[in-house]
C-alpha positions as CSV (number, residue, x, y, z in Angstrom):
1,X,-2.7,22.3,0.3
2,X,-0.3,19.6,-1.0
3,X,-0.1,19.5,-4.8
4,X,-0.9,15.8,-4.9
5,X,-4.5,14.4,-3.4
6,X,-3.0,11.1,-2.5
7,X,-0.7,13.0,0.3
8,X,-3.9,15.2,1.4
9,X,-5.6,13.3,1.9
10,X,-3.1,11.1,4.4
11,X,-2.3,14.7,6.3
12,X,-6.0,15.1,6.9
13,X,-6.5,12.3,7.9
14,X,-3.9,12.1,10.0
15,X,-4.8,15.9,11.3
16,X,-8.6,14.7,11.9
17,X,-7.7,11.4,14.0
18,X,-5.0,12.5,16.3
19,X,-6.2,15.7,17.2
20,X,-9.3,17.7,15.5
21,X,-11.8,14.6,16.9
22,X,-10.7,14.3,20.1
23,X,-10.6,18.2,20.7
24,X,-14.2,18.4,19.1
25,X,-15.4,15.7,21.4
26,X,-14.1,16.7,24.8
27,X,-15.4,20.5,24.0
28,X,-18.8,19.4,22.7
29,X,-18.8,16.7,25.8
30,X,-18.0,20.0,28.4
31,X,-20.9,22.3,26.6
32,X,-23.5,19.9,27.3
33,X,-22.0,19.3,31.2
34,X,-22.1,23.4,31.3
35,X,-25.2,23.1,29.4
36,X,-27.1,20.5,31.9
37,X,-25.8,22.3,34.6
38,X,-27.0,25.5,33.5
39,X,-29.8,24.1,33.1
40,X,-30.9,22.5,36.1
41,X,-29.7,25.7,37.9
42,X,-32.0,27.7,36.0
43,X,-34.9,25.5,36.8
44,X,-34.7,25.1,40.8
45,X,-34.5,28.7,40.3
46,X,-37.4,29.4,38.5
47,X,-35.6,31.3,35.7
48,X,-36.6,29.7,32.5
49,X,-35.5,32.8,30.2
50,X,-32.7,31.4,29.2
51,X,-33.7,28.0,28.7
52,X,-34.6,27.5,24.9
53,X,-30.8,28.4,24.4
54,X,-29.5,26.0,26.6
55,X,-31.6,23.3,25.1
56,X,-30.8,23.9,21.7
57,X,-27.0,23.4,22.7
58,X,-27.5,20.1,24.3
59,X,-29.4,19.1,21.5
60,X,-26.4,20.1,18.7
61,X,-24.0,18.6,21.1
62,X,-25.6,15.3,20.4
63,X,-26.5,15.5,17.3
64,X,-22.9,16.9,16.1
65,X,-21.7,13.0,17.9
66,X,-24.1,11.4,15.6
67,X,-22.9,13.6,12.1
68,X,-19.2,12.8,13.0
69,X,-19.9,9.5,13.1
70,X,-21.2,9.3,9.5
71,X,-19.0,12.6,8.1
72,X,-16.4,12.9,9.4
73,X,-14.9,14.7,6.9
74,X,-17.1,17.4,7.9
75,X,-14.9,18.2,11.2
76,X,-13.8,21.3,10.3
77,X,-17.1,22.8,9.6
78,X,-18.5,21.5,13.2
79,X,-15.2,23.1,14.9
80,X,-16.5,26.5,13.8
81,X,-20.0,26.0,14.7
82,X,-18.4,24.7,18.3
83,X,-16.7,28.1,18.3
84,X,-19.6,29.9,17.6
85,X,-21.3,28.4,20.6
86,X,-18.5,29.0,23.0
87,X,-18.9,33.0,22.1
88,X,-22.4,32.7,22.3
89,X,-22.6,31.0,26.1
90,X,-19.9,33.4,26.9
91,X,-22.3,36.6,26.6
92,X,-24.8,34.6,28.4
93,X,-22.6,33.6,31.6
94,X,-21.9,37.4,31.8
95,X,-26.1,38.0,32.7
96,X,-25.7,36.2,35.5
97,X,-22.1,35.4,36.7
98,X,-20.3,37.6,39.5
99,X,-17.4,40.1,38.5
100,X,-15.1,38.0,40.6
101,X,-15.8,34.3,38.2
102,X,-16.5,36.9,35.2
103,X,-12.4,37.4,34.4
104,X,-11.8,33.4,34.9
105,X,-14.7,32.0,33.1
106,X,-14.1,34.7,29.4
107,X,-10.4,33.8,30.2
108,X,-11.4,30.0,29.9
109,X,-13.7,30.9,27.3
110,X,-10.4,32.4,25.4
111,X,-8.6,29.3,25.9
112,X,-10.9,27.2,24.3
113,X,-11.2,29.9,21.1
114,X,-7.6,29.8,21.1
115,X,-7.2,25.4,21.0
116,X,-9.9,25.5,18.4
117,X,-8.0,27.9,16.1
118,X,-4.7,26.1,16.6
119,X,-6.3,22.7,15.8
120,X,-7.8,24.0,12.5
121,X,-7.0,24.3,8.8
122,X,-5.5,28.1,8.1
123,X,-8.5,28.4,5.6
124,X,-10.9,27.3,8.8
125,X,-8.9,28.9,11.4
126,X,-9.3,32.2,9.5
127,X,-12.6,32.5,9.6
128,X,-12.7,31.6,13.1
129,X,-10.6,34.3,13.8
130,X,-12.4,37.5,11.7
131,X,-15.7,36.1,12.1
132,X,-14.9,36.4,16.4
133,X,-12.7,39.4,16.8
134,X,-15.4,41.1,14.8
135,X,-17.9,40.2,16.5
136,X,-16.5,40.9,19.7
137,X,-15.4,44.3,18.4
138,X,-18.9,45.3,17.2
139,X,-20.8,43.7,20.4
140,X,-18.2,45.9,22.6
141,X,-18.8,49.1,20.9
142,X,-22.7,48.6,20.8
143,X,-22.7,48.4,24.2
144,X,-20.0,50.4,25.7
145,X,-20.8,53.7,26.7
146,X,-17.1,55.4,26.5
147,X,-15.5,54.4,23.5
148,X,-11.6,52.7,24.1
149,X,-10.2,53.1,20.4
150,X,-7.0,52.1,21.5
151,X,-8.5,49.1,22.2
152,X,-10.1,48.6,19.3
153,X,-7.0,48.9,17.4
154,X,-4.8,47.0,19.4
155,X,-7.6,43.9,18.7
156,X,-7.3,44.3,15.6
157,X,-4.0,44.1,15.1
158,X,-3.9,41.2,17.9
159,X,-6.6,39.5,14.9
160,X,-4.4,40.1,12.3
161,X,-1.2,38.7,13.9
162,X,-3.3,35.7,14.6
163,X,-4.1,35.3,11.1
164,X,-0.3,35.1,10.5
165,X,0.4,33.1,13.0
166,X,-2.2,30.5,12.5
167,X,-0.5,30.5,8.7
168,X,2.6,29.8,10.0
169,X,1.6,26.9,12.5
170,X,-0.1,25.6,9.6
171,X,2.6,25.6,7.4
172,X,5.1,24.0,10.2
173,X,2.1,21.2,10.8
174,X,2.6,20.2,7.0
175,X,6.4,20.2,7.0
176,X,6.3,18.3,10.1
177,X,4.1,15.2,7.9
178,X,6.3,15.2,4.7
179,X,9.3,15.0,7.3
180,X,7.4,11.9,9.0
181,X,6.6,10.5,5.3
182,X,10.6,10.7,4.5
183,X,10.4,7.9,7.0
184,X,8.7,5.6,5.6
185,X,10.2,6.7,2.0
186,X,12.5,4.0,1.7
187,X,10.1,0.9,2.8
188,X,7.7,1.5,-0.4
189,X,10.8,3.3,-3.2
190,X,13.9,1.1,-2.0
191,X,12.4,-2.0,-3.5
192,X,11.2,-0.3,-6.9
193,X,14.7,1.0,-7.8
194,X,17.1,-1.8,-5.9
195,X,16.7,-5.4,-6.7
196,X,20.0,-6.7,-5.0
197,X,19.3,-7.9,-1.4
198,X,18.8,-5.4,1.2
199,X,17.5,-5.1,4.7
200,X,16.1,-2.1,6.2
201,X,15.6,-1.1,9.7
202,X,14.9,1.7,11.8
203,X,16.5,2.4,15.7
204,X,13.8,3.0,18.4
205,X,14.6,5.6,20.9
206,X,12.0,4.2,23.4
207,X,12.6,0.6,23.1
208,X,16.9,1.5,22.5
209,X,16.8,-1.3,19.8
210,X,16.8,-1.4,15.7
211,X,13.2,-2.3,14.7
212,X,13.0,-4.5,11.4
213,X,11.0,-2.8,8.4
214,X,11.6,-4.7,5.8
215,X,14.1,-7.1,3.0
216,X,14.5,-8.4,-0.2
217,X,16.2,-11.5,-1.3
218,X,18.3,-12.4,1.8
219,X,20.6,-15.0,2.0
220,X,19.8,-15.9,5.4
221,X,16.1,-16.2,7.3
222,X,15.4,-12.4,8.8
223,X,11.6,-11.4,8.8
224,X,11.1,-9.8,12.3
225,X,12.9,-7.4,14.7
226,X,13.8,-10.5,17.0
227,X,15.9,-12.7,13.7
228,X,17.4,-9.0,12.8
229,X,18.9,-8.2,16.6
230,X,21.1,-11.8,15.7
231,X,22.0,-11.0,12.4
232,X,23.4,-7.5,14.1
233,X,24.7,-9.3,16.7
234,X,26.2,-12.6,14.9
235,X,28.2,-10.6,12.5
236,X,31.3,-7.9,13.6
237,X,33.3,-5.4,12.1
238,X,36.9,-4.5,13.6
239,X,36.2,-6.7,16.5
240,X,32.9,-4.8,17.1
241,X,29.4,-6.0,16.4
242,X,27.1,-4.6,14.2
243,X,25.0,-3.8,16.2
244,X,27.3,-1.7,18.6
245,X,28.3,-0.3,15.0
246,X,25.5,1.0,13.9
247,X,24.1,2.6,17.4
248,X,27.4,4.5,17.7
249,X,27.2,5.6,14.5
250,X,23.9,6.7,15.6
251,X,24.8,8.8,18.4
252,X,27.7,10.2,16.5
253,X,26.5,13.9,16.5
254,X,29.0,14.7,14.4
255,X,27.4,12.8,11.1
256,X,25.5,14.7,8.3
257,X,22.4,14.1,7.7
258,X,22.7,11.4,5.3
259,X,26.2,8.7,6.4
260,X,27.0,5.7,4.2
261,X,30.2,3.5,3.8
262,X,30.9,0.2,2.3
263,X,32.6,-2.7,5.0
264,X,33.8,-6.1,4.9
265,X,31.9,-7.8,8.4
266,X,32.7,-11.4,9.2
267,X,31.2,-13.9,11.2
268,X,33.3,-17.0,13.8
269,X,36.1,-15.6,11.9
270,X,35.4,-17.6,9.1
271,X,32.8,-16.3,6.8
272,X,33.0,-12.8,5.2
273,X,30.3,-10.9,3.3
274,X,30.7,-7.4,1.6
275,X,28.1,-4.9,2.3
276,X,27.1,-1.4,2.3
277,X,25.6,0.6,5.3
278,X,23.4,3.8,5.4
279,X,21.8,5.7,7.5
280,X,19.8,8.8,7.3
281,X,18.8,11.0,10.0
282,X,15.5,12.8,10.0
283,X,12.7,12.1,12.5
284,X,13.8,8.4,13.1
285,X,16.7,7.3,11.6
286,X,16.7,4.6,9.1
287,X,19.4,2.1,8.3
288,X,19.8,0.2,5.1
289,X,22.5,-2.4,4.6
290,X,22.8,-3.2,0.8
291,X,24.8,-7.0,0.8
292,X,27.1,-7.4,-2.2
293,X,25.9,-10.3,-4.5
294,X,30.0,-11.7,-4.9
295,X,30.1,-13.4,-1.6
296,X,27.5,-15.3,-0.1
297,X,27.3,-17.2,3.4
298,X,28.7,-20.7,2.6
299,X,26.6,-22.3,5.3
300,X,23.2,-20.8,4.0
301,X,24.3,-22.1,0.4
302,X,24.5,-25.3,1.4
303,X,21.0,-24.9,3.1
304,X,19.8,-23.7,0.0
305,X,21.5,-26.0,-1.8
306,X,19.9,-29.0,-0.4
307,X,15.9,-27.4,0.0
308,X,16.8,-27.2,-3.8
309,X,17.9,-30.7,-4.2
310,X,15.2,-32.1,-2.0
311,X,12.4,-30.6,-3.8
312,X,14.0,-31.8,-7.0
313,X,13.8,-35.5,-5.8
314,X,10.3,-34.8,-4.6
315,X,9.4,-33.7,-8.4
316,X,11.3,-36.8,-9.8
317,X,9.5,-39.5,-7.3
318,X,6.6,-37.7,-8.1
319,X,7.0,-38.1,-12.1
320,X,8.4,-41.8,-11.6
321,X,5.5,-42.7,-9.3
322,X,3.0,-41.1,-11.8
323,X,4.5,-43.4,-14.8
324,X,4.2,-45.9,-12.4
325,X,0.7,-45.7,-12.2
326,X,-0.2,-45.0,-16.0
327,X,1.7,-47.9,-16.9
328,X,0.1,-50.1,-14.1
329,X,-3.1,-49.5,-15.0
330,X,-2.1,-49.5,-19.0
331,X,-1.2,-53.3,-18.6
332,X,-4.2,-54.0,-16.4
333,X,-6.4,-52.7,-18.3
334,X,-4.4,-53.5,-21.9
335,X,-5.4,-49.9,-22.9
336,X,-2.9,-47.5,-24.5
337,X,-4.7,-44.0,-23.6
338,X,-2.5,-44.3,-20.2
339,X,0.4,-44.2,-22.7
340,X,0.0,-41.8,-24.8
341,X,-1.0,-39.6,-21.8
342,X,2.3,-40.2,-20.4
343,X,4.3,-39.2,-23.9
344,X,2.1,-36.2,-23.9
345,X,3.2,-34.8,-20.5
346,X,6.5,-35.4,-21.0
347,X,6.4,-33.3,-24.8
348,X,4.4,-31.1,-22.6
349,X,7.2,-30.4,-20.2
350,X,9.8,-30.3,-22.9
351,X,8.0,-27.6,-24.6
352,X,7.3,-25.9,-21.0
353,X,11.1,-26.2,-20.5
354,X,12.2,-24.5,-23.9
355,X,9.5,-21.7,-23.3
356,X,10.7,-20.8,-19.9
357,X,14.6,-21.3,-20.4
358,X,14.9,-19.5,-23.5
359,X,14.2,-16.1,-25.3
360,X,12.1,-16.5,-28.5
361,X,12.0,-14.1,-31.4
362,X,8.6,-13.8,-33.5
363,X,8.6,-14.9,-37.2
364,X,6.4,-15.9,-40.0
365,X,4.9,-19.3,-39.0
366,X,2.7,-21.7,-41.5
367,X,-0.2,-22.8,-39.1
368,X,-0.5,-25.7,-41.6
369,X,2.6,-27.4,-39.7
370,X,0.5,-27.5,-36.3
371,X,-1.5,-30.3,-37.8
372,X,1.0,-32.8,-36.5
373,X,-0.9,-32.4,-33.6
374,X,-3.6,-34.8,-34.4
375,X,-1.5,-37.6,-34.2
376,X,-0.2,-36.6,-30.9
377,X,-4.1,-36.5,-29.6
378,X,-5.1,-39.4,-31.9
379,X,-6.5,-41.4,-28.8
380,X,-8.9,-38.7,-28.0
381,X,-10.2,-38.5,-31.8
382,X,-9.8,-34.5,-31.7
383,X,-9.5,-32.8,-34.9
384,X,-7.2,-29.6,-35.1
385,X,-9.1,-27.6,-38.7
386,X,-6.5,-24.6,-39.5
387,X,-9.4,-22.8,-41.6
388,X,-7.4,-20.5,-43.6
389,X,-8.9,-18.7,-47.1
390,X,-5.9,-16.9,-47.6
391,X,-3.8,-19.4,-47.0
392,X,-1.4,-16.7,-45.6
393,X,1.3,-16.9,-42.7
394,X,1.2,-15.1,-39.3
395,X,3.4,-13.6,-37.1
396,X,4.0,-15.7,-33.7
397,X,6.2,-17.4,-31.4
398,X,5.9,-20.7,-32.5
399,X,6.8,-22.5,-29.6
400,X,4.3,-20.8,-27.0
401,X,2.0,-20.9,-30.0
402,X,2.5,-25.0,-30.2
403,X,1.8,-25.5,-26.7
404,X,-1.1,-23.5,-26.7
405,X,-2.7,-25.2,-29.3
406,X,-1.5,-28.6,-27.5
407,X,-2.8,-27.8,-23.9
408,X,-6.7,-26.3,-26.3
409,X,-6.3,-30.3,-27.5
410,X,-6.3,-31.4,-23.9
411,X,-9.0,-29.3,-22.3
412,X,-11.2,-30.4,-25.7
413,X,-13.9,-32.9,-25.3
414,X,-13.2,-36.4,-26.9
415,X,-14.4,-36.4,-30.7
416,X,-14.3,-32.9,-30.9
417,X,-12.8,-30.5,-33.2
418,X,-10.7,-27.3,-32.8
419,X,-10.5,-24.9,-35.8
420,X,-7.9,-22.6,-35.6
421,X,-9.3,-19.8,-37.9
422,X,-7.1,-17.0,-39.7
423,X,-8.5,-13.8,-41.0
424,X,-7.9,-10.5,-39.6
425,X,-7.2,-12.1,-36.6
426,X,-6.7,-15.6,-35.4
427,X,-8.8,-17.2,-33.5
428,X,-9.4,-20.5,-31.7
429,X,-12.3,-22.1,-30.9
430,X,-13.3,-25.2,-28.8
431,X,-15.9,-27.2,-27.1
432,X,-14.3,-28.4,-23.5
433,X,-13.1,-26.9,-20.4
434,X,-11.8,-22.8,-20.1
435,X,-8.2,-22.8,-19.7
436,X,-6.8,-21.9,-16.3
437,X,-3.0,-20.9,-16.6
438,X,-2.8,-18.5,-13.6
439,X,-1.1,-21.8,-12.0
440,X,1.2,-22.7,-15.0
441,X,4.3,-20.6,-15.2
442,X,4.8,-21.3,-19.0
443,X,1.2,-21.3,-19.6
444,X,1.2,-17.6,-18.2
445,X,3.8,-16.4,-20.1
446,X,2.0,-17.5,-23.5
447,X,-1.7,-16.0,-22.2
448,X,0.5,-12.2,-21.9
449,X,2.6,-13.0,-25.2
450,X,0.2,-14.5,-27.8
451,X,-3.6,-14.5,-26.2
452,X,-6.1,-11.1,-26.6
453,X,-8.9,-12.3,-25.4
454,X,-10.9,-15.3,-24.0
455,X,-14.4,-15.5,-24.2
456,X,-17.4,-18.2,-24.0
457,X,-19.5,-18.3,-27.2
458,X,-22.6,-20.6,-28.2
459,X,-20.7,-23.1,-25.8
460,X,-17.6,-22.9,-27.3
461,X,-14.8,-21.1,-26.1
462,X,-12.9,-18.9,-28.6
463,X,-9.3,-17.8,-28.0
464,X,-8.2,-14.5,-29.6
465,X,-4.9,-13.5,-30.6
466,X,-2.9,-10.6,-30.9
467,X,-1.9,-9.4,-34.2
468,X,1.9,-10.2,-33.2
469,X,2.6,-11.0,-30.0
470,X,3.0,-8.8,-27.3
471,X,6.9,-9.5,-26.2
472,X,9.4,-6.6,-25.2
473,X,12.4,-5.5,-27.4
474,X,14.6,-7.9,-26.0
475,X,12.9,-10.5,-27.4
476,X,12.8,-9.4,-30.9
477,X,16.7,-9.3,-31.1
């Protein structure tokens, strides 16, 4: 047994849907063909002694169809049974079978003893094993009449070696999976230890083409096998493609096990990137092509360069048509609320912009100078309270604390109040709309730094803080 559940669990379930289900279906599927058979047999021939037997396997062949379907975990226990029943309608064929079928029905009979044991788990497969042979043993000797002791003993050491054996294969069977999960290895650890952009593929021996796994921050578009065939194409390497590269390199026989090497390619002759190839050989070989972050295709630059621009001038339009419209409807309407909404989300995106640009350090911050505040929301008539007995300082990033407090104001009903309250704790309370800042980048960061909990209370919500907020060392530099 593996020593960590997670990988058990994947081998037997692996074991139990390629091979143990299928085997336990097609034998329990040919006892209660035999079974029927049998059966019918028996009845045009009047013979009905054996009957009851026959009819109780048909009835666990269906019924073990319906408990693998809803357990099917229990597989291994049901193999057993199903070897149980292949002994027990072996010593009934013998009443009534010729000598002739006799030696080819046990020796099919053996067969199917023998696929059952090789299928199951060395704990399963060993009680198959003792639990037949001695059976077998002890039927033969109650009903032989001349004892054959050499016989005996050569059975039993034929049970033992089976023991070892099935050991063995069982052991192989598990080396085989971790060798199939080194595979996959570098698909789910690459990205957690490499943050530099990388793209990792395998080469298919059926198909005789590289198969796309997966990338990380690529400077060009390749997301499926089809975009990753032209990238290998595209590029070359003393005057040879990448792709004819990296399949020679492949059938070099001559490689360890593990081959990697660092290149300049180049593409039209013109652009040049650095990168780093390897390739590791185990059941599939997987490539990995690490690109160096000093050069970078000029073309895709200036592909990036203008999406970034573009979206830019979409942002901008969409600020100068929104000022547009306050101001429109400020001077239809000759109300100022327009206005002051507009100064507010521009000091809110000034604020958003030092949050998000900059590293903050925590210090000792009088929550008596947030009370500018309520001029910024005078329009609304919101009241900011700082209730504090003490009148003592806390620790915070006053920044992110500022523009918590600001966005609280804006999610407040009009007329309304906000007491910021410092005890043990601060806390903020507020009658309006909850604060949603899985959308807001800055607004994010703030909820990890500053914010405890957030909770609904008598129809208020309260926001609790952390003692000091929760910012790694880097920060505190």
């Amino acid at each position: 047994m593996f020593k960590y559940k997670k990988l058990e669990d994947e081998y037997q379930k692996s074991r139990i849907n390629t091979i143990s289900i299928p085997v336990f279906q097609f034998g329990s599927a040919c006892i209660f063909i035999v079974a029927t058979s049998k059966l019918i047999t028996l009845v045009l021939q009047n013979e009905l002694g054996l009957m009851p037997i026959l009819i109780g396997c048909q009835i666990y062949s269906l019924l073990s169809f319906l408990f693998l379907r809803f357990n099917i975990h229990k597989i291994n226990i049901q193999l057993i049974i199903l070897a149980y029943l292949l002994i027990g309608y072996e010593l009934i064929i013998t009443t009534d079978t010729s000598p002739q079928a006799l030696s080819l029905y046990q020796s099919n009979f053996t067969m199917c003893g023998v696929i059952i044991i090789l299928i199951s788990e060395f704990k399963e497969s060993l009680v198959i094993i003792l639990s037949t042979f001695s059976f077998k043993i002890i039927y033969t000797i109650l009903m032989e009449t001349q004892k054959s002791y050499i016989i005996y003993c050569t059975t039993l050491i034929l049970m033992f070696f089976m023991c070892f054996f099935s050991y063995k294969l069982n052991v192989l069977n598990r080396t085989s999976f971790l060798l199939s999960q080194y595979d996959y290895m570098w698909e789910s650890v690459f990205p957690k230890i490499v943050d530099t952009p990388y793209l990792i593929f395998t080469f298919s021996e059926e198909k005789l083409e590289f198969i796309f796994k997966s990338q990380n921050k690529l400077p060009f578009q390749c997301n499926n096998s089809k975009q990753l065939k032209e990238f290998l194409r595209e590029w070359h390497w003393n005057q040879l493609s990448i792709e004819n590269v990296l399949f020679n390199l492949y059938n070099n026989q001559s490689l360890n096990e593990f081959h990697s090497r660092k290149i300049e390619i180049q593409k039209d002759n013109k652009t040049k990137q650095s990168i780093r190839y390897s390739m590791m050989k185990s059941l599939s070989s997987t490539f990995i092509i690490k690109f160096d972050d000093s050069i970078i295709k000029v073309d895709d630059c200036k592909v990036v360069l203008k999406g970034t621009i573009k979206k830019q001038e979409e942002l901008r339009m969409q600020l100068v048509k929104r000022i547009y419209k306050n101001l429109q409807m400020s001077l239809i309407s000759k109300q100022q609320n327009n206005l002051w909404l507009i100064r507010n989300n521009c000091l809110k995106q000034i604020m958003d912009f030092k949050i998000m640009k900059y590293q903050w350090k925590t210090k000792l911050f009088d929550t008596k100078k947030l009370l500018f505040l309520n001029d910024i929301f005078v329009y609304k008539l919101n009241r900011l309270q700082i209730i504090n007995p003490k009148n003592q300082n806390i620790t915070t990033i006053v920044v992110q604390l500022k523009r918590l407090i600001f966005e609280v104001l804006e999610l407040t009903k009009n007329q309304s109040s906000v007491d910021v309250t410092i005890s043990e704790t601060v806390t903020i309370s507020y009658e309006g709309r909850e604060m949603k800042y899985d959308k807001d980048a800055a607004l994010k960061l703030i909820w990890y730094n500053l914010v405890e909990k957030s909770e609904m209370q008598e129809n208020l919500w309260v926001i609790q803080l952390h003692k000091e907020p929760c910012v790694n060392f880097t920060n505190q530099k």
